[in-house]
Each structure stands twice: as structure tokens, then as C-alpha cells.
PDB file of N, H, CA, C and O in Angstrom:
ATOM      1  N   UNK A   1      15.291  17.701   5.194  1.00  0.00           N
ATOM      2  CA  UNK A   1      15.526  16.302   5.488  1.00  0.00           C
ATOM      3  C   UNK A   1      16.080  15.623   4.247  1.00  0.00           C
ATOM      4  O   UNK A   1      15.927  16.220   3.182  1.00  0.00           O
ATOM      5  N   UNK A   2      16.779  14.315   4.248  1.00  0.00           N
ATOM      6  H   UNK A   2      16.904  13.830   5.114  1.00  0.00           H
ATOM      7  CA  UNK A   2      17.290  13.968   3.353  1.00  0.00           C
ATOM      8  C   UNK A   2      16.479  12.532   2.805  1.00  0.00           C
ATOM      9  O   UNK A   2      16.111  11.612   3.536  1.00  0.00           O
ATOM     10  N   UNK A   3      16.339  12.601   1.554  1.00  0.00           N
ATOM     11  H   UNK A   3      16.637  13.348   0.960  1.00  0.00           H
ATOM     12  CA  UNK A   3      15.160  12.077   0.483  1.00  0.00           C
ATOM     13  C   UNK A   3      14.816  10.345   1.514  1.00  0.00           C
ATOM     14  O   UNK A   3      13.666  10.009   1.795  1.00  0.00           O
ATOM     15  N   UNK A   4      15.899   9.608   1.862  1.00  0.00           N
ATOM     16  H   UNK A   4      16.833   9.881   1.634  1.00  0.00           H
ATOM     17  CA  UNK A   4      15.476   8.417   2.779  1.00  0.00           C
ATOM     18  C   UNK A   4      14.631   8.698   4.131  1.00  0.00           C
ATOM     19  O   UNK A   4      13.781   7.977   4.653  1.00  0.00           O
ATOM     20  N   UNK A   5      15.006   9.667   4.449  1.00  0.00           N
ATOM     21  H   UNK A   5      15.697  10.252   4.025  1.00  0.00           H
ATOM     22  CA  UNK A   5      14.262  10.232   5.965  1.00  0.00           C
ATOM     23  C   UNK A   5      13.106  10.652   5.307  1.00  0.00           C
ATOM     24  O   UNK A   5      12.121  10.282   5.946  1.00  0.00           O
ATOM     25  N   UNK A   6      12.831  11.228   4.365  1.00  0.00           N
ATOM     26  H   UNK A   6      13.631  11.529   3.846  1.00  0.00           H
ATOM     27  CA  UNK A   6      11.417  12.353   3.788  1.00  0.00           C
ATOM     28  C   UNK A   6      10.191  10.928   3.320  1.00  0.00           C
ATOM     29  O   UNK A   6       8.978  11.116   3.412  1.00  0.00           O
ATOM     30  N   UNK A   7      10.684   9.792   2.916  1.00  0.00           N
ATOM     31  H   UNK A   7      11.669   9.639   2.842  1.00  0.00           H
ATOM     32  CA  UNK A   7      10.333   8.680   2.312  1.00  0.00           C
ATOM     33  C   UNK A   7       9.647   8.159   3.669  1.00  0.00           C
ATOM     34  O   UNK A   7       8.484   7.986   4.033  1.00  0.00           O
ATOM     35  N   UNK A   8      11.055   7.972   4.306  1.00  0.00           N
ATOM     36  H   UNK A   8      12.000   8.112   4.010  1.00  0.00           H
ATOM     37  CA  UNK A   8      10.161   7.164   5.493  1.00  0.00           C
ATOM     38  C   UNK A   8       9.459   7.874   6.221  1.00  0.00           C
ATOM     39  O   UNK A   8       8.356   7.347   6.371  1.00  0.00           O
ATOM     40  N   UNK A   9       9.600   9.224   6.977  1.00  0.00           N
ATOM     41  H   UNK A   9      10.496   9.653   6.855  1.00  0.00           H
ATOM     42  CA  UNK A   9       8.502   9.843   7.286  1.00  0.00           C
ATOM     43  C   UNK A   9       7.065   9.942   6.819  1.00  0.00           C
ATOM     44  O   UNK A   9       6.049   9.955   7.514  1.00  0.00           O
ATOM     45  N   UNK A  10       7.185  10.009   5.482  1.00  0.00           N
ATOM     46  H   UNK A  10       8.010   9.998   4.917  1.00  0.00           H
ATOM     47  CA  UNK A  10       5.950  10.040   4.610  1.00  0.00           C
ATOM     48  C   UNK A  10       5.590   8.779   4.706  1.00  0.00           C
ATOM     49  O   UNK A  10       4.400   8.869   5.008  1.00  0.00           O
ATOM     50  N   UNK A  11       5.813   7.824   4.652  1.00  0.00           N
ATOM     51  H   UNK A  11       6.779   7.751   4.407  1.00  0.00           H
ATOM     52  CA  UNK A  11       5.278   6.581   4.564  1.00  0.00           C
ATOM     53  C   UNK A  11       4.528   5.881   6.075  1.00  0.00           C
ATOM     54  O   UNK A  11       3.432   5.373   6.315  1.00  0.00           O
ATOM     55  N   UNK A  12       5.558   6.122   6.754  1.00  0.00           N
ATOM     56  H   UNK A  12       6.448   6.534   6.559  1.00  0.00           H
ATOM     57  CA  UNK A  12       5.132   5.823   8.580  1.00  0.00           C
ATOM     58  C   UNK A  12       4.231   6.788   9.276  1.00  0.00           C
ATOM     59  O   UNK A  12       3.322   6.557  10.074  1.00  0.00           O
ATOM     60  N   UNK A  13       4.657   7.867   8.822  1.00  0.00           N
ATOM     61  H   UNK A  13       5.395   8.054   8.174  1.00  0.00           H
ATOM     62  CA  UNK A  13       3.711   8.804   9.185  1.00  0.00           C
ATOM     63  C   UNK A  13       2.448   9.075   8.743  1.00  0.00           C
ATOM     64  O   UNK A  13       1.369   8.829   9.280  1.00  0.00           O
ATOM     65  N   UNK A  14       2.752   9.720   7.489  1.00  0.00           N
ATOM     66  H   UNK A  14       3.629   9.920   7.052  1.00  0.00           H
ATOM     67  CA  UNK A  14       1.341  10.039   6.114  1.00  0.00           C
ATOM     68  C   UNK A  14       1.201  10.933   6.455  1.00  0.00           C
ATOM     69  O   UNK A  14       2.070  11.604   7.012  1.00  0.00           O
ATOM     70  N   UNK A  15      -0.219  11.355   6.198  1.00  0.00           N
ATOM     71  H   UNK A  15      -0.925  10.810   5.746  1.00  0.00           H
ATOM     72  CA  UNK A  15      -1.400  11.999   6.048  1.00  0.00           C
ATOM     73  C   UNK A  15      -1.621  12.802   7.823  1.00  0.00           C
ATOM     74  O   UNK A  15      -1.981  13.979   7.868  1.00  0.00           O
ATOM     75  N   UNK A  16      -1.473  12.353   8.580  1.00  0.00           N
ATOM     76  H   UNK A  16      -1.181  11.397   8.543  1.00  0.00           H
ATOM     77  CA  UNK A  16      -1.517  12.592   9.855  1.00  0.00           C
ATOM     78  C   UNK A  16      -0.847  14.002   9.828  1.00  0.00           C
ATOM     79  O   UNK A  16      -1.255  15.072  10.280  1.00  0.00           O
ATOM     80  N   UNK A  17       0.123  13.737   9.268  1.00  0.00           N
ATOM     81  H   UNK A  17       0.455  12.868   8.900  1.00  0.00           H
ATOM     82  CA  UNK A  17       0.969  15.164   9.916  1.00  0.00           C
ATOM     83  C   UNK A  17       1.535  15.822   8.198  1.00  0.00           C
ATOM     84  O   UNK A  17       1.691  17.018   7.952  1.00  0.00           O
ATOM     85  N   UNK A  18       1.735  14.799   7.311  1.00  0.00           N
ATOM     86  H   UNK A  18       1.608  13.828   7.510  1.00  0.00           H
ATOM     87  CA  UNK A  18       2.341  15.739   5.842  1.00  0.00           C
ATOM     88  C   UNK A  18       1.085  15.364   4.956  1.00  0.00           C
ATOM     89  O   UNK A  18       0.033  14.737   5.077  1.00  0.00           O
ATOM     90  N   UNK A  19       1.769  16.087   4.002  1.00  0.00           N
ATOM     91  H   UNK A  19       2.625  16.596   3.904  1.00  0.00           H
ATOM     92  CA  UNK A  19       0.307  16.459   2.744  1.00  0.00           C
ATOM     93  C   UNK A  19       0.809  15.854   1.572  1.00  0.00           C
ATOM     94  O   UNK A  19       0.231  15.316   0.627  1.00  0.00           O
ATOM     95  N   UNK A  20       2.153  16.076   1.853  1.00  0.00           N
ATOM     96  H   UNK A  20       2.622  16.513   2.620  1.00  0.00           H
ATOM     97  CA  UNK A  20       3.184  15.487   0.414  1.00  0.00           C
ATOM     98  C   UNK A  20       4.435  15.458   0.892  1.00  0.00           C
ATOM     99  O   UNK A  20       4.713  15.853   2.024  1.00  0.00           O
ATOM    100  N   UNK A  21       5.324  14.963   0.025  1.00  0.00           N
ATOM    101  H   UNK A  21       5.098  14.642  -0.895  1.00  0.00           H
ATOM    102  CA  UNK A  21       6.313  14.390   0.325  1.00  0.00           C
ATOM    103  C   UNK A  21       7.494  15.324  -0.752  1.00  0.00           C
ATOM    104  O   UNK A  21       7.110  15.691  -1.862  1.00  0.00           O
ATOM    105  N   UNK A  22       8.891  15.623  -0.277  1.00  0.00           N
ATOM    106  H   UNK A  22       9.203  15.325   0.625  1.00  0.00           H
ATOM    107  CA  UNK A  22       9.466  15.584  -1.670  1.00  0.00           C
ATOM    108  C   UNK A  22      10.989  14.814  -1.326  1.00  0.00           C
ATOM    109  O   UNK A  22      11.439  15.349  -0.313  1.00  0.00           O
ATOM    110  N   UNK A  23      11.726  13.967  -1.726  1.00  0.00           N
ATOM    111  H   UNK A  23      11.360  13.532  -2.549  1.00  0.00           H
ATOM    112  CA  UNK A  23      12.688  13.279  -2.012  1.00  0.00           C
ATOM    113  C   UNK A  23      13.694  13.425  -2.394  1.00  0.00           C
ATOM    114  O   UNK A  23      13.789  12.854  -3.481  1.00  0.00           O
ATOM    115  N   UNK A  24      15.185  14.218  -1.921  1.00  0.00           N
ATOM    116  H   UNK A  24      15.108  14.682  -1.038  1.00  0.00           H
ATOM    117  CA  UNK A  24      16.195  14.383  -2.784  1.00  0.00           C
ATOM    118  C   UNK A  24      17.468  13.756  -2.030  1.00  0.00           C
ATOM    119  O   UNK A  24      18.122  13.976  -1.011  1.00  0.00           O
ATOM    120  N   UNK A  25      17.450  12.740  -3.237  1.00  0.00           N
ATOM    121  H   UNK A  25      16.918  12.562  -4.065  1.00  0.00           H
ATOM    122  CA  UNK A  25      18.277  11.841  -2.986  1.00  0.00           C
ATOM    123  C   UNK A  25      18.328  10.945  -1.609  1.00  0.00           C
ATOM    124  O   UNK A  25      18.498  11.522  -0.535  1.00  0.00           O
ATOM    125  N   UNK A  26      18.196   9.720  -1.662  1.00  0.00           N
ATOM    126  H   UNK A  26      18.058   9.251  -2.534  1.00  0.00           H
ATOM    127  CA  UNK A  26      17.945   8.703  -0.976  1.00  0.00           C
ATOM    128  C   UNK A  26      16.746   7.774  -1.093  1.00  0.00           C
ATOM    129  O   UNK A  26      15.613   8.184  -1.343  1.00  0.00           O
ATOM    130  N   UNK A  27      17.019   6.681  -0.924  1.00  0.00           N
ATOM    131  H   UNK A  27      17.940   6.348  -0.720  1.00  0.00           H
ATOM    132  CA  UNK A  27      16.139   5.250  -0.808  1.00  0.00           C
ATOM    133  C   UNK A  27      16.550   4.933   0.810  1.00  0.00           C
ATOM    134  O   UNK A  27      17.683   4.862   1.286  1.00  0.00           O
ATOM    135  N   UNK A  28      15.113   4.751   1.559  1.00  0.00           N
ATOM    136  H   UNK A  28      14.193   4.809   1.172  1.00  0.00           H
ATOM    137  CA  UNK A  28      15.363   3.812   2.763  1.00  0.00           C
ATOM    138  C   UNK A  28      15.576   2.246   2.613  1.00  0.00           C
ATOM    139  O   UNK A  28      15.453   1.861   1.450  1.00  0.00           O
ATOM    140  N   UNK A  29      15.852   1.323   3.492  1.00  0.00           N
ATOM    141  H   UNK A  29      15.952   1.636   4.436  1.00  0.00           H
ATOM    142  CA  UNK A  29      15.919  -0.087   3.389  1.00  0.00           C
ATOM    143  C   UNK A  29      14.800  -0.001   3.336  1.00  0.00           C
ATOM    144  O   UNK A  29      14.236   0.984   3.812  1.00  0.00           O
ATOM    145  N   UNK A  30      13.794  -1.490   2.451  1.00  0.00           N
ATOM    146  H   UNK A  30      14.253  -2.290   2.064  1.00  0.00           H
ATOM    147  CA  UNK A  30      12.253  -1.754   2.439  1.00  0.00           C
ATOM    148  C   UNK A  30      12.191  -1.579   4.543  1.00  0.00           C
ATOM    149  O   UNK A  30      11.706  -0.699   5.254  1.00  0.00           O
ATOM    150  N   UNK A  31      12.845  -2.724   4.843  1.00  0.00           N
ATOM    151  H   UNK A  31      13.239  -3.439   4.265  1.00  0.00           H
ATOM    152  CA  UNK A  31      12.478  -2.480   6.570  1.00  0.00           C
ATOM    153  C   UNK A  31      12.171  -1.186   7.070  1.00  0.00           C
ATOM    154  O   UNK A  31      11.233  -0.913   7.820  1.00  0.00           O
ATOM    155  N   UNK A  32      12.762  -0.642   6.748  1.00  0.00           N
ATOM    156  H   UNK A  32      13.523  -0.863   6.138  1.00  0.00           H
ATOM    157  CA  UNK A  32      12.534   0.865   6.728  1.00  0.00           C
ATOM    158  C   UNK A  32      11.356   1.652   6.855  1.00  0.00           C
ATOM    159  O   UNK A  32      11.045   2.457   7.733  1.00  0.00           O
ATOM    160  N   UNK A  33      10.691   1.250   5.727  1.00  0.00           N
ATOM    161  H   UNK A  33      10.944   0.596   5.014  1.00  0.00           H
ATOM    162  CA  UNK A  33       9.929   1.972   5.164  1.00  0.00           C
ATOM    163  C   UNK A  33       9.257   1.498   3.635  1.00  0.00           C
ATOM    164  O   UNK A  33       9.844   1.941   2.648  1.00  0.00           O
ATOM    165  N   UNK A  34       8.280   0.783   3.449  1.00  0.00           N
ATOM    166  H   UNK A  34       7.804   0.423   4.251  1.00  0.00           H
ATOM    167  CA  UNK A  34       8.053   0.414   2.445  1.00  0.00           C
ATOM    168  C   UNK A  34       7.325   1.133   1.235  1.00  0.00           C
ATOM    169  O   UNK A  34       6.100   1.010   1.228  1.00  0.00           O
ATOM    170  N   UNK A  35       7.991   1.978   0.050  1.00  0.00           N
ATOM    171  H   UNK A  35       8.986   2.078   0.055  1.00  0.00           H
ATOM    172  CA  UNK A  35       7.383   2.676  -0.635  1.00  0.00           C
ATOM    173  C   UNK A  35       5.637   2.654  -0.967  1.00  0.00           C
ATOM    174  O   UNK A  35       4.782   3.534  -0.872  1.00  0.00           O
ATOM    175  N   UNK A  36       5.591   1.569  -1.289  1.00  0.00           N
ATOM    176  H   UNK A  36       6.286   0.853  -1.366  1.00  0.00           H
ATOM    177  CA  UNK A  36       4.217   1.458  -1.434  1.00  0.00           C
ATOM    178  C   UNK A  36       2.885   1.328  -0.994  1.00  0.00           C
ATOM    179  O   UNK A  36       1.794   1.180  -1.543  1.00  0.00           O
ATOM    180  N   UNK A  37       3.471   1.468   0.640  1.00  0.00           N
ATOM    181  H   UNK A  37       4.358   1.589   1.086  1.00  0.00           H
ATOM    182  CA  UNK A  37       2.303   1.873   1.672  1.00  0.00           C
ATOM    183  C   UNK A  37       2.410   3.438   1.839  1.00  0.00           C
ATOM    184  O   UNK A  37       2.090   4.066   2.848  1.00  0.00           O
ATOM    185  N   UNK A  38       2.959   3.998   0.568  1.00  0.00           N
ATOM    186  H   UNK A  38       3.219   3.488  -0.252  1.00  0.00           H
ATOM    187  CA  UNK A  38       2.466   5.851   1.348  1.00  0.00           C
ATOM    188  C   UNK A  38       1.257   5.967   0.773  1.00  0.00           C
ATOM    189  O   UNK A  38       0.775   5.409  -0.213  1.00  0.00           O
ATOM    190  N   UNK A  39       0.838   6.757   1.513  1.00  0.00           N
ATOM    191  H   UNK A  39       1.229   7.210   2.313  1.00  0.00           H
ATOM    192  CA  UNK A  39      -0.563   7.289   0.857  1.00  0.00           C
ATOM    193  C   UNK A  39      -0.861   8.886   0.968  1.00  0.00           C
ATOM    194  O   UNK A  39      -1.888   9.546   1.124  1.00  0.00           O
ATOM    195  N   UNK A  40       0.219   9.130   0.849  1.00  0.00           N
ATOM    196  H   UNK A  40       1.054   8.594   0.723  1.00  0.00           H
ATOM    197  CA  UNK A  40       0.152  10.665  -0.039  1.00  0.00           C
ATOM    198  C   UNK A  40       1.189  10.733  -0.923  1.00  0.00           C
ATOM    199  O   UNK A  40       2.139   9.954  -0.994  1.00  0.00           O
ATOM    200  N   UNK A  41       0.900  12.010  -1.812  1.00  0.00           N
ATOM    201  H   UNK A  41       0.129  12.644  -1.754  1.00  0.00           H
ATOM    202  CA  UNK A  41       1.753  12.467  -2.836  1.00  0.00           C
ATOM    203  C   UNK A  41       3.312  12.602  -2.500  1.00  0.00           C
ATOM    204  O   UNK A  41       3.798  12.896  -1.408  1.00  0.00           O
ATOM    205  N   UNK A  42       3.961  12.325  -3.661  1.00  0.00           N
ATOM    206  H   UNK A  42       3.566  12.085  -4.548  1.00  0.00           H
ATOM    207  CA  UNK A  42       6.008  11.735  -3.153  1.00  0.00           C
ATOM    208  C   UNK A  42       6.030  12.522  -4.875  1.00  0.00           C
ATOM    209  O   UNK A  42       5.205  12.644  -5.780  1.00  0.00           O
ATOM    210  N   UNK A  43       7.626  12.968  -4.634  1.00  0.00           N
ATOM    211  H   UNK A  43       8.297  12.869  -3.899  1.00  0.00           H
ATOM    212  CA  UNK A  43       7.996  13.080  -5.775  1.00  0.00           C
ATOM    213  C   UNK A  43       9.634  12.906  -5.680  1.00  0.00           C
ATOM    214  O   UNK A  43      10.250  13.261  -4.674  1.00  0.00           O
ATOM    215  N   UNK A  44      10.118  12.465  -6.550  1.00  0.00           N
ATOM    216  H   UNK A  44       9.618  12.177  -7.367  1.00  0.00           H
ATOM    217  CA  UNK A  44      12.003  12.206  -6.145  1.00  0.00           C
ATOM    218  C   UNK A  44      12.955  12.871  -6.917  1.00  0.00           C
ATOM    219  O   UNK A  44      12.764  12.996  -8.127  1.00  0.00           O
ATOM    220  N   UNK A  45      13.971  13.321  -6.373  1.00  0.00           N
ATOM    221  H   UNK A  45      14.127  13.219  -5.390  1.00  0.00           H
ATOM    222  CA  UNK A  45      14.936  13.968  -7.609  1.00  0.00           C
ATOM    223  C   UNK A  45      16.288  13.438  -7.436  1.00  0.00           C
ATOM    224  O   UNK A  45      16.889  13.958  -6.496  1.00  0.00           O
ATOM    225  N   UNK A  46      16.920  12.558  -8.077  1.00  0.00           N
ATOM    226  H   UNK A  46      16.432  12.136  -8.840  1.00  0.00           H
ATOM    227  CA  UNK A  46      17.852  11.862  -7.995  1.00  0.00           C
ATOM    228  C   UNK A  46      18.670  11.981  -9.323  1.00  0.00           C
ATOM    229  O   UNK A  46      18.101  12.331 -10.357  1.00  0.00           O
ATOM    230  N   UNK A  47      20.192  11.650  -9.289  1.00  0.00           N
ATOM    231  H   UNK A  47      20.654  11.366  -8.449  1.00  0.00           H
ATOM    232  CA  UNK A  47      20.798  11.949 -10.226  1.00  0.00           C
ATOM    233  C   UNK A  47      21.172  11.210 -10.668  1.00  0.00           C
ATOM    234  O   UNK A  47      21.268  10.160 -10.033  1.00  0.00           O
ATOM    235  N   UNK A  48      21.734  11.284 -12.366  1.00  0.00           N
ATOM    236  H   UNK A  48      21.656  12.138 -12.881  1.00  0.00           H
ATOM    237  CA  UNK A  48      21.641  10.019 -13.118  1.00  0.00           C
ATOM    238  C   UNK A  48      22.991   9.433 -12.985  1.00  0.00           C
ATOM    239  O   UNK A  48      23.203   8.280 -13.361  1.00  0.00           O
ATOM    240  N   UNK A  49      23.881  10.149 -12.486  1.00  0.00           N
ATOM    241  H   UNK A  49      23.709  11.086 -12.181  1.00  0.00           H
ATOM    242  CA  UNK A  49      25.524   9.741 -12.226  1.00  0.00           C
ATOM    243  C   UNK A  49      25.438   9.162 -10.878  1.00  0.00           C
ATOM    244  O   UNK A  49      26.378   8.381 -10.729  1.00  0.00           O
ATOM    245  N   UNK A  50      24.728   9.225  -9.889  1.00  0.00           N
ATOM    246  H   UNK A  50      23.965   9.859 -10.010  1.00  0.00           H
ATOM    247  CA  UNK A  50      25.282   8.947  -8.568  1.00  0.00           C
ATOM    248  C   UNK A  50      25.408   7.329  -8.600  1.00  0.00           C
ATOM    249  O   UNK A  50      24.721   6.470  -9.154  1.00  0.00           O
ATOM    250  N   UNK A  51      26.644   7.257  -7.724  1.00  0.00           N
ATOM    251  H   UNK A  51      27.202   7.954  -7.274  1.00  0.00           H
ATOM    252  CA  UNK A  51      27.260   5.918  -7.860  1.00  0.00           C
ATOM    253  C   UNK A  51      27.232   5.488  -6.181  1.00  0.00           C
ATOM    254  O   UNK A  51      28.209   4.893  -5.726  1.00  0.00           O
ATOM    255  N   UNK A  52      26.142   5.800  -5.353  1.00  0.00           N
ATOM    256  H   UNK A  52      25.349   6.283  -5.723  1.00  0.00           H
ATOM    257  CA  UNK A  52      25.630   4.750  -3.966  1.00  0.00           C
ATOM    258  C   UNK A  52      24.876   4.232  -4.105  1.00  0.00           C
ATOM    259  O   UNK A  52      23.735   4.654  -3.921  1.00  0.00           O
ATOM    260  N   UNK A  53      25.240   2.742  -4.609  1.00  0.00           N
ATOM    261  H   UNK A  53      26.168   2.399  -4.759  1.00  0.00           H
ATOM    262  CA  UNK A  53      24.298   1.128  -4.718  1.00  0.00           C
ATOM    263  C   UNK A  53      23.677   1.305  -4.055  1.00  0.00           C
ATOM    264  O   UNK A  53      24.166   1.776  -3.028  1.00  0.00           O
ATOM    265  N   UNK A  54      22.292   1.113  -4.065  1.00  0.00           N
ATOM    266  H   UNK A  54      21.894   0.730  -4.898  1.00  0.00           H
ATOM    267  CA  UNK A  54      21.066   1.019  -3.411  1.00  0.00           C
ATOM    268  C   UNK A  54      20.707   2.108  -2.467  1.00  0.00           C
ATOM    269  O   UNK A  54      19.883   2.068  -1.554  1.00  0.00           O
ATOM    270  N   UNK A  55      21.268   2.828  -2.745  1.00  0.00           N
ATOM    271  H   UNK A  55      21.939   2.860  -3.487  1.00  0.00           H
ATOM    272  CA  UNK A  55      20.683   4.707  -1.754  1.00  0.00           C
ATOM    273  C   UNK A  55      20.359   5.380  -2.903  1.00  0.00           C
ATOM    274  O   UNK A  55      19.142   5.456  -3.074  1.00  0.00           O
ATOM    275  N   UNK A  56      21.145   5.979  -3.889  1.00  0.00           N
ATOM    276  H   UNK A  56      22.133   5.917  -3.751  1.00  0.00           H
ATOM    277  CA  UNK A  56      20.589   6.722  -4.694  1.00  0.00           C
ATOM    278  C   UNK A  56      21.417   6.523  -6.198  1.00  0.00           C
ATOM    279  O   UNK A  56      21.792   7.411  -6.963  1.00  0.00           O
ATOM    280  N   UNK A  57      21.500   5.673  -6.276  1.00  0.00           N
ATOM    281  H   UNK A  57      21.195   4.951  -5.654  1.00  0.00           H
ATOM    282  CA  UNK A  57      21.776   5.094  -7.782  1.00  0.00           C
ATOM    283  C   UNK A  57      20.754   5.583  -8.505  1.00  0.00           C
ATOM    284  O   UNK A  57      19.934   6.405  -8.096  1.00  0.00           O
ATOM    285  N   UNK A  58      20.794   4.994  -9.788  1.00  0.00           N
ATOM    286  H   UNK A  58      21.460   4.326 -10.120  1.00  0.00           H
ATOM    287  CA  UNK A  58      19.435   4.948 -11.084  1.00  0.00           C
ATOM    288  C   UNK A  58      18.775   3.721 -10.577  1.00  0.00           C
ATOM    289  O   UNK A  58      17.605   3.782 -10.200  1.00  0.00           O
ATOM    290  N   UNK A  59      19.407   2.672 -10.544  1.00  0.00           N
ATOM    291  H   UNK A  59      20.358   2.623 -10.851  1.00  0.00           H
ATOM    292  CA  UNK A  59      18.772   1.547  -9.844  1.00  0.00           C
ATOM    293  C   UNK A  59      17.379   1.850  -8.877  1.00  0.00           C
ATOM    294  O   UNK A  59      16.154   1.885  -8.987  1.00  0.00           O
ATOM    295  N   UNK A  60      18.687   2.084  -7.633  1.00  0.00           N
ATOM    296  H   UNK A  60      19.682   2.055  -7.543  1.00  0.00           H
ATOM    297  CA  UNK A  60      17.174   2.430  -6.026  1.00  0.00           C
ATOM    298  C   UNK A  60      16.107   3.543  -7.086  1.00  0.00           C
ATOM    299  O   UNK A  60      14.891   3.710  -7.178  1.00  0.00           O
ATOM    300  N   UNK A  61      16.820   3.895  -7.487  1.00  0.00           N
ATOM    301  H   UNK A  61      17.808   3.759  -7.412  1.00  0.00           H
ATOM    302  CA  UNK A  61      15.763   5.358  -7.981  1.00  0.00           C
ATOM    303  C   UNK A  61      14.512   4.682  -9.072  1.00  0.00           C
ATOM    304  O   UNK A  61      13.329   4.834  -8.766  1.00  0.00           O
ATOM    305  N   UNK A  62      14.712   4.296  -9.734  1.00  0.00           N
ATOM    306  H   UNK A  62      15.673   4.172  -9.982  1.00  0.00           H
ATOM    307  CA  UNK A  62      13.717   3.076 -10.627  1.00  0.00           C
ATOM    308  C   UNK A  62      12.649   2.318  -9.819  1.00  0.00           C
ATOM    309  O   UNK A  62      11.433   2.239  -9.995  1.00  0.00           O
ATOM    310  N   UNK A  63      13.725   1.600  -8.562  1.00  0.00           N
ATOM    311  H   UNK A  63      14.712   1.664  -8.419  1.00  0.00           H
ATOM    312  CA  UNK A  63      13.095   0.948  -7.682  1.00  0.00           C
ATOM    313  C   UNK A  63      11.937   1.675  -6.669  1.00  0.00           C
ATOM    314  O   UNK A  63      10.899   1.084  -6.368  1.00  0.00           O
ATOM    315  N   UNK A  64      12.180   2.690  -6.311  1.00  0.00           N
ATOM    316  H   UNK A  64      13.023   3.170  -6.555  1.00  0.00           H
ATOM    317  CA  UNK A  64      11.565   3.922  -5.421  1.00  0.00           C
ATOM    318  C   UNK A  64      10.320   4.022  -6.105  1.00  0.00           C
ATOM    319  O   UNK A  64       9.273   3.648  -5.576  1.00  0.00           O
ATOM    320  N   UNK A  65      10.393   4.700  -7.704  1.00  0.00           N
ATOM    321  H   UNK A  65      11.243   5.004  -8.133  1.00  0.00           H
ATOM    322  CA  UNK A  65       9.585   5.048  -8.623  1.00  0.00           C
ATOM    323  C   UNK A  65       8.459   3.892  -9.050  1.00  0.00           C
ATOM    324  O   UNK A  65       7.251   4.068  -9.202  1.00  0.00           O
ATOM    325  N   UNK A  66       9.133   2.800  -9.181  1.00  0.00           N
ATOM    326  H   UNK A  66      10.115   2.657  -9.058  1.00  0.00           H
ATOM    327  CA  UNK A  66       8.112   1.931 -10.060  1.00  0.00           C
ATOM    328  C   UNK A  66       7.206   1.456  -8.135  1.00  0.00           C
ATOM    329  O   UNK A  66       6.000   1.211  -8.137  1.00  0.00           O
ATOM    330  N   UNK A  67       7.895   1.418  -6.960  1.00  0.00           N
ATOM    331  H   UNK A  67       8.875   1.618  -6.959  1.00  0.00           H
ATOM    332  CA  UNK A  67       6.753   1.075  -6.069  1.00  0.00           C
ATOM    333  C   UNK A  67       5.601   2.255  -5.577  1.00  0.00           C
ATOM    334  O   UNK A  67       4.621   2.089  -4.850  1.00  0.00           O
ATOM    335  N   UNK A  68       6.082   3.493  -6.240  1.00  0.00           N
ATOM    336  H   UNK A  68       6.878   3.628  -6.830  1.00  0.00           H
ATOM    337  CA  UNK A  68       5.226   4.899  -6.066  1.00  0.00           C
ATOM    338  C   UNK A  68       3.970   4.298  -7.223  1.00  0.00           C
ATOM    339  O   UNK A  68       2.766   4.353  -6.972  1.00  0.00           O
ATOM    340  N   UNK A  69       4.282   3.997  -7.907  1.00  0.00           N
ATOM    341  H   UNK A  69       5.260   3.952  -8.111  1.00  0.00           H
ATOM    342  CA  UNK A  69       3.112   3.587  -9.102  1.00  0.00           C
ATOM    343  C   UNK A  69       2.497   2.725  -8.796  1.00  0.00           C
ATOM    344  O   UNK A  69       1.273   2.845  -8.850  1.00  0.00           O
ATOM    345  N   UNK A  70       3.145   1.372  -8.300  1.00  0.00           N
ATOM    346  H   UNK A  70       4.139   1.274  -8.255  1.00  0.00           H
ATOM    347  CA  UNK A  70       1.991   0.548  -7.791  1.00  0.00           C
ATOM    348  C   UNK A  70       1.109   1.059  -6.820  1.00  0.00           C
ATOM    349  O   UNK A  70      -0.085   0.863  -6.591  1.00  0.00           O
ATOM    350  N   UNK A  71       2.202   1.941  -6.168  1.00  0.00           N
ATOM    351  H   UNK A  71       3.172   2.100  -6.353  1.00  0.00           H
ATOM    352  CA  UNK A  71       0.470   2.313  -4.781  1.00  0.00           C
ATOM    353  C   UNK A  71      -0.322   3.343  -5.575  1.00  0.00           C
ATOM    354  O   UNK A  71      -1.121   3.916  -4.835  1.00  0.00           O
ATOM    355  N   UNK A  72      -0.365   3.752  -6.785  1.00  0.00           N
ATOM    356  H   UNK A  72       0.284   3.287  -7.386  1.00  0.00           H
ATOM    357  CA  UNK A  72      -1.064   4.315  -7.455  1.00  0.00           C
ATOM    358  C   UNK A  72      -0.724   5.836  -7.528  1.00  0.00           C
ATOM    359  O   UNK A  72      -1.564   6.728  -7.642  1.00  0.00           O
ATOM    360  N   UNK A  73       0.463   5.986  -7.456  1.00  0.00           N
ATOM    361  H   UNK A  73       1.146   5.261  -7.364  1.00  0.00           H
ATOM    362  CA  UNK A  73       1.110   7.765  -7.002  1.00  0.00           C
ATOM    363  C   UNK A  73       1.585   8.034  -8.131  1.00  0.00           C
ATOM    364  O   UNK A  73       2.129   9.120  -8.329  1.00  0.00           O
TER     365      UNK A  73
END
């Protein structure tokens, strides 16, 4: 699956059906899927060149990361 689909699955879904999450490349819209209601383990691998504003920039990718920390991940 691709890192926006793996995000939002993990997040809408959880624990119910995944154990962890892994992320390559992509940010969902917050509507989407809001990072900081997952409550299992996520990890992301995104690249430092990619140039899609708000999918998988350094930006979204910062953004992704710093709301994994607030939910305490």
C-alpha cells in the first residue's frame, strides 16, 4: 500500500486489524485521516528531494512526524 493509504488505514482502523504501521511515501489530507489519533506504532520513509507539496515533501513529512509525537509514537 502506499504510505497515505498505510496512514489512513492505521489510523481509522488501528489496533483492530494492524499491529503497526509502515509509511513509504505519502501524507493523507488531515480529513482523511488525522495522524494523531493512531494508536499503534507508524514509522515513515520519505525522501529528502521529493518535490509533491503536501504528499511527500520534507514539509508533509515533518508535519506527519511531529503529529506521530504528539500522540506519543
Amino acid at each position: 500500500m502506499g504510505g497515505a493509504l498505510s496512514v489512513a488505514g492505521c489510523t481509522n482502523i488501528g489496533s483492530s486489524v494492524f499491529s503497526c504501521g509502515a509509511a513509504f511515501y505519502g501524507v493523507p489530507p488531515i480529513e482523511l485521516s488525522d495522524p494523531s489519533k493512531c494508536t499503534i506504532p507508524m514509522i515513515g520513509h520519505f525522501g529528502s528531494r521529493d518535490t509533491m507539496t503536501g504528499f511527500s515533501d520534507p514539509a508533509a513529512c515533518e508535519g506527519l512526524e511531529k503529529a506521530w509525537e504528539t500522540a506519543g509514537m
